[in-house]
Residue, then its C-alpha position, 0 to 999 in steps of 0.5 A: x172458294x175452299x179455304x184449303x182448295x189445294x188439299x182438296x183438290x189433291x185428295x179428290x185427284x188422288x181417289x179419282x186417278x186411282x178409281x178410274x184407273x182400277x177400271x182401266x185395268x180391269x177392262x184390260x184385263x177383260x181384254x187379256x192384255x198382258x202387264x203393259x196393256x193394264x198399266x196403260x190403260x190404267x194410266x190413261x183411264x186414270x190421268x186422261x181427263x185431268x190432262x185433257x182439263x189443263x190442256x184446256x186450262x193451259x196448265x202446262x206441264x199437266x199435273x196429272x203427268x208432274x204429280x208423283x202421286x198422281x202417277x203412283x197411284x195409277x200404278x197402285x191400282x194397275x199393278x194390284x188389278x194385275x196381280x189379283x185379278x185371279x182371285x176374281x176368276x177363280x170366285x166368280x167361275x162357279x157360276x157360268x158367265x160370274x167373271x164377267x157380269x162381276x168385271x162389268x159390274x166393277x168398272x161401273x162402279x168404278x166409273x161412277x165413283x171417278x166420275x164424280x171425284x173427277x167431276x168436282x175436281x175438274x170443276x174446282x180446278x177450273x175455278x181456281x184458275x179463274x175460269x167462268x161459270x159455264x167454262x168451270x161447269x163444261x171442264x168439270x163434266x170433260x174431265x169427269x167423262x175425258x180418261x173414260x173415253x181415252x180407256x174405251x177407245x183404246x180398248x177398241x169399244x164404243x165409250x160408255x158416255x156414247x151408249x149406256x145410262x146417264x153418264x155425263x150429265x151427272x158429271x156436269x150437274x155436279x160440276x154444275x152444283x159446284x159452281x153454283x155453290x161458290x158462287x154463293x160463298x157456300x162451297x167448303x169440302x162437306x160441301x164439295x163432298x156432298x156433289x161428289x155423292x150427288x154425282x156418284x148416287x145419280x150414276x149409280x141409280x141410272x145403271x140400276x134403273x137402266x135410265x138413258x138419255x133420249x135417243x132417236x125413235x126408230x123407224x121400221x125401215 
């Protein structure tokens, strides 16, 4: 295990409240919900996988809802999308549907970047509480793919994990990599970093090449 997992596992919390909660409230803002509508949904985008692992972990109070940094960060980022969400209408109107191809394209950025902060996190925080290798692999991927779904739901669309390019089994590959690595003593935070980069470029070239899971071949009926 990481030498210093306590640190570790803060930064990678901290980075991926604040990423997934910056698309929460973007898609609130895409929403036109008001001040409270975008601080929810960024709470709940940021904070809802980390909840949903020490749920299943019984970690009890959550960290994600004890931690103050946790919480301010998903503030941070809610507060900041609120406030200069302007700036990005105002740059994006001078061609006809900017604003929303730049919205759409910025949550999945985002999504991509908390995915795989969450997905090693998730992963390592299960490992710390002596989790097995499948149990810290499935709470690695739920926890990566948990606030994303809470977000789209709420926001009254199909969660992305349901419909869109690889979204979860990038998650449970780093999680899984990350298991696999302390399970050869070779996990330290380069290491750790480098799943995180794994997760994030796999994610990222699926959205480019439009790369989706196999889904059911269709009929002409």
């Amino acid at each position: 295990m990481l030498t210093d997992t306590a640190s570790m596992q803060t930064v990678l919390d901290v980075c991926g409240v604040f990423v997934f909660a910056l698309s929460g409230a973007l898609v609130a803002v895409r929403r036109g919900l008001d001040l409270f509508g975008v601080l929810v949904l960024a709470w709940v985008a940021g904070l809802g996988g980390g909840i949903i692992r020490d749920v299943f972990l019984g970690i009890t109070p959550p960290v994600a809802v004890s931690d103050w940094r946790l919480l301010a960060a998903a503030a941070l980022a809610g507060t900041a999308v609120f406030l200069l969400h302007g700036t990005w209408v105002q740059h994006s109107s001078r061609r006809p549907g900017g604003r929303r191809r730049l919205v759409s394209r910025a949550v999945r950025l985002l999504d991509a970047a908390g995915l795989a902060l969450f997905a090693v996190s998730g992963a390592l925080v299960a490992l710390g509480q002596d989790a097995g290798p499948l149990a810290a692999t499935l709470i690695g991927g739920i926890t990566a793919v948990g606030g994303g779904m809470l977000r789209d739901v709420l926001a009254r669309q199909v969660p992305e994990v349901l419909q869109r390019e690889l979204y979860a089994l990038p998650a449970l590959a780093g999680a899984a990599l990350v298991v696999l690595l302390d399970h050869l003593g070779a996990l330290s935070p380069l290491t750790a970093w480098v799943a995180v980069a794994l997760v994030f470029g796999i994610r990222v070239v699926a959205v480019t090449l439009d790369l989706n899971a196999p889904r059911p071949l269709r009929t002409g009926a």
